[in-house]
MIVOLO-783688 format. One record per residue (C-alpha): residue in one letter; x, z, y; residue number from 0. Coordinates in steps of 0.02 Angstrom, whole numbers. Last residue first. Layout:
   res        X        Z        Y     n
     A        X        Z        Y   NUM
...
! end
This chain:
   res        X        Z        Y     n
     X    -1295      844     4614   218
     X    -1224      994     4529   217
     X    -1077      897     4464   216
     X    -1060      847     4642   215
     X    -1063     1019     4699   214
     X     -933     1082     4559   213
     X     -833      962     4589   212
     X     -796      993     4763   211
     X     -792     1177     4731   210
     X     -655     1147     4619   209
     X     -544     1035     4718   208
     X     -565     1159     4882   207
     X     -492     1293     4751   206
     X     -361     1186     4684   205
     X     -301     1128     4863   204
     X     -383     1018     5024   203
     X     -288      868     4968   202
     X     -426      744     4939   201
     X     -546      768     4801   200
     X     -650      600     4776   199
     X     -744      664     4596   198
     X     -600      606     4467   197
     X     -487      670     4567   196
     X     -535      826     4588   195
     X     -599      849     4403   194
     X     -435      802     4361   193
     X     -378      939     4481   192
     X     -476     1047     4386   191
     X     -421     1018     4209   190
     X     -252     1035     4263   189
     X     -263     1208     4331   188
     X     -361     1263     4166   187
     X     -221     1194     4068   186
     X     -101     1265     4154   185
     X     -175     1460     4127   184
     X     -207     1403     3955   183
     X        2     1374     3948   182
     X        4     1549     4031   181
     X      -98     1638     3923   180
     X      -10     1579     3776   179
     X      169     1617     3854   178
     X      111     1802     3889   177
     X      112     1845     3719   176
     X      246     1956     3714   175
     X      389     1949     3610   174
     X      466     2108     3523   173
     X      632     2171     3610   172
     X      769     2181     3510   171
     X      894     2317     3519   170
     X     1041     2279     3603   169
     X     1227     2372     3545   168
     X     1331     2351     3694   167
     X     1479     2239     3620   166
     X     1649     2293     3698   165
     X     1735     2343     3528   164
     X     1763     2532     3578   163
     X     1614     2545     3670   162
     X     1489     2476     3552   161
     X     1581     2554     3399   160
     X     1568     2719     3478   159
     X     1358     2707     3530   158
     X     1359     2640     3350   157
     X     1430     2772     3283   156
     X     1359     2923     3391   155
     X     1194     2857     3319   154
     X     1243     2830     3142   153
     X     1280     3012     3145   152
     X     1137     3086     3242   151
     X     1028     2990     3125   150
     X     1125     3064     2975   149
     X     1109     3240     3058   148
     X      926     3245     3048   147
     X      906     3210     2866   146
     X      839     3035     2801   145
     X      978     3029     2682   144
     X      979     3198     2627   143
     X      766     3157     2557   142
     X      721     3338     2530   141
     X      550     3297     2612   140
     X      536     3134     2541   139
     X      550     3193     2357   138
     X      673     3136     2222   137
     X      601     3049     2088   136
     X      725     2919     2069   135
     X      632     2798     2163   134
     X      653     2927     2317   133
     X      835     2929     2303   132
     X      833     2725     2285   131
     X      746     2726     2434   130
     X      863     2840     2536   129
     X     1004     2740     2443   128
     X      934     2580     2538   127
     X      922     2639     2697   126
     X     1068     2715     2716   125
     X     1187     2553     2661   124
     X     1085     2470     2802   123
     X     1122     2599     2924   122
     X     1309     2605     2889   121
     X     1336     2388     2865   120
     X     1249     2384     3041   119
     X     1369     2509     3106   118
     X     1532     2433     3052   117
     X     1642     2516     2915   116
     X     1810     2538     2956   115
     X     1971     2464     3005   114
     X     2091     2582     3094   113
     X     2186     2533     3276   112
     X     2356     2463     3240   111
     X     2346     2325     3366   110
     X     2342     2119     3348   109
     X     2315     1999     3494   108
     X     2220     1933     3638   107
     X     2077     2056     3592   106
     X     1891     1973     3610   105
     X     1793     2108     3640   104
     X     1899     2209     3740   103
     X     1819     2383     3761   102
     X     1979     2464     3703   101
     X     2120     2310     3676   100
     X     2259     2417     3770    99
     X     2243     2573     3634    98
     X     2219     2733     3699    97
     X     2051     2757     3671    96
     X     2054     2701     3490    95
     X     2011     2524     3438    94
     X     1865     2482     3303    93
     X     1946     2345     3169    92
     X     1797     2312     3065    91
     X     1835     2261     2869    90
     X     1798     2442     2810    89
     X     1871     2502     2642    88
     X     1944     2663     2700    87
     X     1787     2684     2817    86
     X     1692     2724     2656    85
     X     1751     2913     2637    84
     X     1659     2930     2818    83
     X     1518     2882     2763    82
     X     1508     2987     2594    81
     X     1551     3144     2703    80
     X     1401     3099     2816    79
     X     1296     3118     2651    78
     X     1369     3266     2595    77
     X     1321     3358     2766    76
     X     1148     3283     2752    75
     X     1134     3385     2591    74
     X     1180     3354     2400    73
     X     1137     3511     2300    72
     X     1000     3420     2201    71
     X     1109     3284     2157    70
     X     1239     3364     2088    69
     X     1396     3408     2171    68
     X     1602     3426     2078    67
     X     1712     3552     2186    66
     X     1793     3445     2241    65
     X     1689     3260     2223    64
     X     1689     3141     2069    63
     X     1545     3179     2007    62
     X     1475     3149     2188    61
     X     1554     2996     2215    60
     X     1516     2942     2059    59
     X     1324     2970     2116    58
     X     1356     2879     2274    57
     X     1434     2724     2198    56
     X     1302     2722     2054    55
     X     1158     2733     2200    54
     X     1262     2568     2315    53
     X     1275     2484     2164    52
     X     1092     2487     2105    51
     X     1044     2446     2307    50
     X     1150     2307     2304    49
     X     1049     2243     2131    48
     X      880     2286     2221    47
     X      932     2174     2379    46
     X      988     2037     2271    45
     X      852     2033     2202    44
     X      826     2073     2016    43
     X      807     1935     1877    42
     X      616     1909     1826    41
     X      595     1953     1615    40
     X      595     1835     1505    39
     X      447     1731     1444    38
     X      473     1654     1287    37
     X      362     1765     1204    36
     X      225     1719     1329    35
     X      232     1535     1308    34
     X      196     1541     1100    33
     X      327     1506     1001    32
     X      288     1377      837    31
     X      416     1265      871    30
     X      542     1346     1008    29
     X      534     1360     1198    28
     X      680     1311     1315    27
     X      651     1394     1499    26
     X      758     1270     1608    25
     X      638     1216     1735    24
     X      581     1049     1682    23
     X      532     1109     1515    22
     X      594     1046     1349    21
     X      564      868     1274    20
     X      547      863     1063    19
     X      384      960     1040    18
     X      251      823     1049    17
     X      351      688     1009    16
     X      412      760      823    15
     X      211      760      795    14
     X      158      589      835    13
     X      217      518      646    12
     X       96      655      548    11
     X      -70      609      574    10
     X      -25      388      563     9
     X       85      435      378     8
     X      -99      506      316     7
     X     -185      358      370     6
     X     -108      238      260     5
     X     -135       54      328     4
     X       38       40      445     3
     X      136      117      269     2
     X       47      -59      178     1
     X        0        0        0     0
! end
């Protein structure tokens, strides 16, 4: 019998098609899987993996510190320690008072003022291990990174930096909308002195304009 005739061989040809291409986007699934045990779980962020660092750096910090802290004995005090134990890997060169560069923002040339940590990299390192403390079951009210004398801290280092380095520290200033109700404002002055025109205004001003239109629209 004729292989083209047998309809047993025509079921089972399309099959190898069906299953031979994988996905577009990478995710290779198997014969006989079904989507959802192929699924794997959604990589981290890359804020959530610096915030992972950051908490294992802290808590071998502590283990590390002498005499040796835990967690629950860690204060605001411990905290500013931890800051200041970072400036010995800072990349920001911050001049001293006496140095000739002080306030210069671009220097001329090179001095042997310290590198340490910048501001910004400070108060965003802070703000991530102050939500990592509280995903690790801490509480907020015995948060040491949101205690009183960290803000005072990263205050007195940025107003430093700022005048050490020669770049006031600006904070931004949210955008009001007083474009939109000026560009309607325009608008509104256009329309009328189209209407002027349009109805014989001569050059008596907007306000003559309007009233001039308005009494022949009224006629």
């Amino acid at each position: 019998m004729d292989s083209a005739t047998n309809p047993n061989i025509i079921k089972k040809d399309p099959v190898p098609v069906t299953v031979s291409a994988p996905s577009s986007t990478g995710i290779q699934q198997g014969v006989g899987e079904s989507p959802s045990s192929s699924t794997s779980p959604a990589a981290p962020s890359r804020y959530e993996s610096q915030k992972r660092r950051d908490w294992n750096t802290f808590l071998q910090y502590l283990k590390n510190h002498k005499p040796p802290l835990t967690l629950a004995r860690c204060s605001g005090a411990h905290v500013i320690e931890f800051l200041k134990y970072l400036d010995q890997f800072g990349k920001t060169k911050v001049h001293m008072t006496g140095c000739p560069y002080f306030g210069h923002p671009n220097p001329p040339g090179p001095c042997s003022c310290p590198l340490k940590q910048a501001w910004g990299s400070l108060d965003a390192l802070i703000g991530r291990l102050r939500a990592a403390y509280e995903e690790s079951g801490g509480r907020p009210e015995s948060n040491p990174f949101a205690a009183r004398a960290v803000r005072i801290y990263l205050r007195e280092v940025r107003e430093g930096q700022a005048r050490a380095r020669g770049i006031p520290y600006e904070k931004k200033k949210r955008k009001r909308p007083s474009v939109t109700t000026s560009a309607v404002g325009v608008n509104v002055s256009a329309v009328a002195a189209t209407q002027a025109v349009d109805y014989g205004g001569g050059s008596g001003g907007t306000a003559g304009n309007l009233g001039t239109a308005t009494t022949s629209t009224s006629l």
